[in-house]
C-alpha positions as CSV (number, residue, x, y, z in Angstrom):
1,X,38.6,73.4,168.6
2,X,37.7,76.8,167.0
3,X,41.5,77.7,166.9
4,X,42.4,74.7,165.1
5,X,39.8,75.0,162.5
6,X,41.0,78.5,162.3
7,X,44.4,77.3,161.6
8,X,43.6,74.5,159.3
9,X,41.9,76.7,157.2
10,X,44.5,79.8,157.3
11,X,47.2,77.5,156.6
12,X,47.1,77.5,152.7
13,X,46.6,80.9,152.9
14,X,49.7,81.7,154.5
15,X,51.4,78.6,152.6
16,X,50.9,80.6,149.8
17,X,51.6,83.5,150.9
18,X,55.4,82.1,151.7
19,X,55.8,81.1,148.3
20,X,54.8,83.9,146.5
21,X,57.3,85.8,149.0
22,X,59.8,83.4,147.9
23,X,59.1,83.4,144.5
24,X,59.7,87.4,144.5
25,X,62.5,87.0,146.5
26,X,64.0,84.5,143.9
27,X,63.3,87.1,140.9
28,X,63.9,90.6,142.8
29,X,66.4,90.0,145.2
30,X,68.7,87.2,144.1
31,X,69.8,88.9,141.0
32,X,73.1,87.4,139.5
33,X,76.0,88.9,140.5
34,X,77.7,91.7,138.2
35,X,80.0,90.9,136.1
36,X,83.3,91.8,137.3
37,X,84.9,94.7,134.9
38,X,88.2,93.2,133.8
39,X,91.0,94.2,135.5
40,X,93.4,95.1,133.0
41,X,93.6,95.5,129.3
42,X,94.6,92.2,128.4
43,X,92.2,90.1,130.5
44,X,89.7,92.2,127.7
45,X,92.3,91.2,125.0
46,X,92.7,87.5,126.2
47,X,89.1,87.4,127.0
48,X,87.9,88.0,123.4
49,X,87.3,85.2,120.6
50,X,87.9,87.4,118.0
51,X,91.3,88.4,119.5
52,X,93.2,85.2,119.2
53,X,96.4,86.3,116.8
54,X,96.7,89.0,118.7
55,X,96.7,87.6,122.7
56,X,99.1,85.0,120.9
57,X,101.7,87.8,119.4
58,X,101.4,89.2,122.8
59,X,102.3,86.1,124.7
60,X,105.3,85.7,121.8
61,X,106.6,89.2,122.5
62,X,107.0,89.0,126.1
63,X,104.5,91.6,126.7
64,X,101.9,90.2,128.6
65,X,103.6,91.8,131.3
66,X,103.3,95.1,130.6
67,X,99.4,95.1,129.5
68,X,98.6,93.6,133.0
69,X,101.1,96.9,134.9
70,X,99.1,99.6,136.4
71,X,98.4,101.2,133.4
72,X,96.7,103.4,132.5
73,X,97.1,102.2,128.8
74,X,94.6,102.5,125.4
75,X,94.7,99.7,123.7
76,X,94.2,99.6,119.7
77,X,92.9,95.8,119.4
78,X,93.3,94.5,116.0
79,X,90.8,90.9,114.9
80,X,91.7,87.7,114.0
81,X,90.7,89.0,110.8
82,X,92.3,92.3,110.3
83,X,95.9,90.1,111.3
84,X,94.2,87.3,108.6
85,X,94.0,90.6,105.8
86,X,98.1,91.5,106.1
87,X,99.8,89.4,103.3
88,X,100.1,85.9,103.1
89,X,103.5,84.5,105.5
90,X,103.6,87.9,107.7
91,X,102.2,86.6,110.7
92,X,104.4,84.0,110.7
93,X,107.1,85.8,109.9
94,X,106.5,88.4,112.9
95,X,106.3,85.5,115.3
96,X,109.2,84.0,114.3
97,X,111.2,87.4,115.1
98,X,108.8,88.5,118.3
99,X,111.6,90.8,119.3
100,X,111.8,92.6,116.2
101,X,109.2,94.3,113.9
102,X,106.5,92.6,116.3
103,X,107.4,93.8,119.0
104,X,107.2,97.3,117.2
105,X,103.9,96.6,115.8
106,X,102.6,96.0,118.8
107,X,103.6,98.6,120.8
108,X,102.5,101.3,118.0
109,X,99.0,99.8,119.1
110,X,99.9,100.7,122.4
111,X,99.5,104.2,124.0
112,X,100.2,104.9,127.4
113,X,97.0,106.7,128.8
114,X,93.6,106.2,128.9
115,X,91.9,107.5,125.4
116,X,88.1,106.9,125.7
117,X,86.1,107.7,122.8
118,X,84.3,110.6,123.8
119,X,88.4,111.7,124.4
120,X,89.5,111.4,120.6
121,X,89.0,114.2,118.1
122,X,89.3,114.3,114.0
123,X,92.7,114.8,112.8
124,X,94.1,114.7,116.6
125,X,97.3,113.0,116.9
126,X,98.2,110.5,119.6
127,X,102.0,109.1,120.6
128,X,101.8,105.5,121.4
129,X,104.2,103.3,123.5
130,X,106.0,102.9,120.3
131,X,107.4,106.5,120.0
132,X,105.4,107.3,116.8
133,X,101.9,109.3,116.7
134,X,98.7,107.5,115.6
135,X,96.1,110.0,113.7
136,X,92.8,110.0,114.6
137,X,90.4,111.0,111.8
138,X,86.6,110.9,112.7
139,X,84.1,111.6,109.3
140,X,80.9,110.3,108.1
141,X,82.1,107.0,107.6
142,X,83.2,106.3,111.4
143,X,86.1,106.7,113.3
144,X,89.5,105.8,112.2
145,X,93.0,105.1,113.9
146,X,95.1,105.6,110.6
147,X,93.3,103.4,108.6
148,X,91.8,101.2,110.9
149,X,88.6,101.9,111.8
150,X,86.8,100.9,115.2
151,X,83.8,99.2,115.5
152,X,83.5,98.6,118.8
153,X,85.0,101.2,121.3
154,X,85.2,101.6,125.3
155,X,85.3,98.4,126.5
156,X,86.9,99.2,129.6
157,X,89.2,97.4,132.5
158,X,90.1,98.9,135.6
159,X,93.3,100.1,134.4
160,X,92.3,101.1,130.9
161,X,90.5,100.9,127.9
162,X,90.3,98.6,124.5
163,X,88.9,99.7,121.6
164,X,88.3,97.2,118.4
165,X,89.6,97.9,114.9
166,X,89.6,96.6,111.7
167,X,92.9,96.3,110.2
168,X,96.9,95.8,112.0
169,X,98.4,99.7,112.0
170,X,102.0,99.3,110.9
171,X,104.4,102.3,111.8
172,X,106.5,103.4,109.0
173,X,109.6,102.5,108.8
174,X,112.5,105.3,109.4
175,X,114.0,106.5,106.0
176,X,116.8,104.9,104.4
177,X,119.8,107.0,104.9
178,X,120.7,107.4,101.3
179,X,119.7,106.0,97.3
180,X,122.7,103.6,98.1
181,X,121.7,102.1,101.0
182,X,118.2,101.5,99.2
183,X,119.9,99.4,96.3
184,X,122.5,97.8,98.5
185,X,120.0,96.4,100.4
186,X,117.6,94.9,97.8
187,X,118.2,91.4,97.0
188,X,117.2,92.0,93.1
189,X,120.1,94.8,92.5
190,X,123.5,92.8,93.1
191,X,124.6,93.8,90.0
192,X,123.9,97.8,90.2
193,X,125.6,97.7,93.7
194,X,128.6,96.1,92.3
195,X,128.7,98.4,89.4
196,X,127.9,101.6,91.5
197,X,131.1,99.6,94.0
198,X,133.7,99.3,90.8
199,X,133.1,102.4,89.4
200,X,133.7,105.1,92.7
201,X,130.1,106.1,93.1
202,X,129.2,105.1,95.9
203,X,130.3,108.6,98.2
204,X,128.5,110.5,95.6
205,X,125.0,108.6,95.9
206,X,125.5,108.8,99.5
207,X,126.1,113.3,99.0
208,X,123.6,116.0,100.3
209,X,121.7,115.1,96.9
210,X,118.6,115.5,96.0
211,X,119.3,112.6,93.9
212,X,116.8,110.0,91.7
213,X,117.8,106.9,90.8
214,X,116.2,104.6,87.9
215,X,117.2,101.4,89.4
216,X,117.8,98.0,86.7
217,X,117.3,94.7,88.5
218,X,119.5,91.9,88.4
219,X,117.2,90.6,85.6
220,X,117.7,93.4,83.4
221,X,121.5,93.6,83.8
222,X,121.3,89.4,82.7
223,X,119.3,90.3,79.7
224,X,122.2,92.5,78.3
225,X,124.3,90.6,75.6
226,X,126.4,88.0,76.9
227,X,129.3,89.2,78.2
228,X,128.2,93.1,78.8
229,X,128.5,93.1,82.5
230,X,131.7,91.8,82.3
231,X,133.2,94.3,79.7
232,X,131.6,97.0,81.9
233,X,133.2,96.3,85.1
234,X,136.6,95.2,84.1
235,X,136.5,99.1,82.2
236,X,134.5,101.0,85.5
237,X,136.1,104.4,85.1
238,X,134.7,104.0,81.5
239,X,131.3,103.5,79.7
240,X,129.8,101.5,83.3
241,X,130.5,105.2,85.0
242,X,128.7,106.8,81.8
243,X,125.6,104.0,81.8
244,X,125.2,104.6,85.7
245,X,125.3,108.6,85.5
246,X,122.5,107.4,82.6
247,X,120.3,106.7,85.1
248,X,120.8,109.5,87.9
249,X,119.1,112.3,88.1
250,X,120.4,115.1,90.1
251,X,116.9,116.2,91.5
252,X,114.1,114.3,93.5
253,X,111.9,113.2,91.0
254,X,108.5,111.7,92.8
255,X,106.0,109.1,90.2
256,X,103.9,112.2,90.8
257,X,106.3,114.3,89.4
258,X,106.6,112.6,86.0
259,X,104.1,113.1,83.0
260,X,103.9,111.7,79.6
261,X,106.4,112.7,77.0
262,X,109.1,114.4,79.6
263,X,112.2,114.7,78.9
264,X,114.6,114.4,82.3
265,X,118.2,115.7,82.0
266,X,120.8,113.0,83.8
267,X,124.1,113.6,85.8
268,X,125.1,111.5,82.5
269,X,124.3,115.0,80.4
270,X,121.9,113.5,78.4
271,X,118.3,113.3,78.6
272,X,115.8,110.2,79.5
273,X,112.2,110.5,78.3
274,X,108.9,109.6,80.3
275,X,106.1,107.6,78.6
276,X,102.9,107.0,80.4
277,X,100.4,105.1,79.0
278,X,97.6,101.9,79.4
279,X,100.7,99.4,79.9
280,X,102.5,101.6,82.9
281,X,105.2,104.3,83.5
282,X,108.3,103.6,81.0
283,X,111.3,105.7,81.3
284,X,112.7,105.3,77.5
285,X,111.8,101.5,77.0
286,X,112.1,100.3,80.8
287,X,109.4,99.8,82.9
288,X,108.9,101.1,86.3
289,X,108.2,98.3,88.0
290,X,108.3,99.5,92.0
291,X,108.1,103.8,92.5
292,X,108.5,105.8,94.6
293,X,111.4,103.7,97.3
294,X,112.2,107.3,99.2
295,X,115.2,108.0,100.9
296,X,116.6,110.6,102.9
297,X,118.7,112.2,99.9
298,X,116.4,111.5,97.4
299,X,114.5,108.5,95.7
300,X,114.5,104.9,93.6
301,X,112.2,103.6,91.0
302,X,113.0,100.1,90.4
303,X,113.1,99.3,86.2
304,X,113.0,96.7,84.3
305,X,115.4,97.2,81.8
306,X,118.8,98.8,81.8
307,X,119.0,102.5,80.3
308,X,121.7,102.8,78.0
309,X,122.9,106.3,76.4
């Protein structure tokens, strides 16, 4: 009888004692499992919510493929919102041609090894999957990829890293062979192709050079007298040869170059004279309306009007 009072009255005690034994167990020991690092870098990249444009341009590209390989591989993540900055109609005009410039684009984000942060250094350079370097630049205001800058780094998968930025890095574009092949393949100079065409110039604009190029637009040929363009080009050994040597310089001539009241000498013989002031760049009374279109034998500066001796 003893023994069972005993019991009876121990019982809550140990009750309790199985509970709170529980009850630690539950909040010590049965701790939620850890998250499971991602195993590659596009399980980060599809994993985001701020990374939508860009696990979709992936998809479109075919490259989902090669950011779930064995890696290693740094990837340069670009927002919804950096791809939402680029210019009205270019993301859809990238995923309509994923093989193309895309595909580019996405591979200069790319780089084949794993570059942690505590890895990168200011003004180190960094070839990407891409073929092109990225620079690194690391100052007061953060660290940058070009101009991108990241603001959130190291988020790692098993077979690489991600790191966040700001803004789409675009590799630059290869240098047009020649000044020709700059106006040949604008669709606002027609008419200065087909007078460069009739009159023989074309192997000389496509010489060793240096050569600069004051470019009219289509516009600016139209707003000649009626009748001009034609007069020109059925007489292209005549004064069309003398307007186009107007506007060719036989030197590279850079915006940065120019300064007010300047006085150029053209392959014409005569001079053209820069004036800078609150309303632009004019080269006699055309406007430069685009500067600076480099090629690898010089360079174009689209004008508004056309130059006449």
């Amino acid at each position: 009888m003893k023994r069972e009072i005993i019991f009876f009255k121990t019982l809550p005690i140990v009750l309790g004692l199985i509970a709170f034994t529980m009850v630690s167990c539950s909040d010590d020991d049965e701790i939620a499992p850890e998250e499971r690092e991602p195993a590659n870098v596009m399980e980060v990249i599809s994993g985001s919510n701020d990374h939508n444009t860009l696990a979709a341009a992936v998809e479109a590209a075919g490259l989902t493929g090669t950011l779930r390989g064995p890696g290693p591989l740094t990837v340069f993540a670009p927002t919804d919102a950096a791809f939402a900055a680029l210019p009205a109609g270019t993301v859809d005009a990238l995923l309509e041609d994923p093989a193309g410039d895309l595909t580019d684009i996405l591979l200069y984000h790319v780089v084949g090894a794993k570059a942690m942060a505590a890895d990168l250094s200011d003004g180190q350079e960094i070839g990407t999957v891409f073929g092109e370097t990225v620079m690194v630049t690391i100052n007061n205001n953060g660290v940058f990829i070009n101009d991108a800058r990241v603001t959130v780094a190291d988020i790692e998968a098993e077979k690489g890293v991600v790191h966040v930025i700001d803004a789409v890095i675009i590799p630059e574009s290869p240098l047009p062979a020649t000044v020709v092949d700059i106006v040949a393949g604008s669709a606002d100079h027609t008419t200065l192709t087909a007078a460069v065409t009739a009159a023989g110039l074309v192997e000389t604009l496509q010489g060793e050079g240096p050569f600069t190029v004051f470019a009219p637009t289509d516009a600016a040929f139209e707003a000649l007298p009626a009748g001009t363009v034609d007069a020109l080009l059925d007489d292209p050994s005549g004064d069309l040869t003398d307007i186009l040597f107007y506007h060719v310089v036989g030197a590279k001539a850079m915006s940065a170059d120019l300064s007010d009241g300047q006085e150029i000498g053209t392959v014409f013989g005569e001079t053209v004279t820069v004036l800078i002031n609150n309303d632009g760049v004019f080269i006699n009374d055309a406007r430069v309306t685009v500067a600076d279109i480099e090629a690898e034998n010089g360079v174009v500066h689209v004008i508004d009007a056309v130059l006449l001796p």
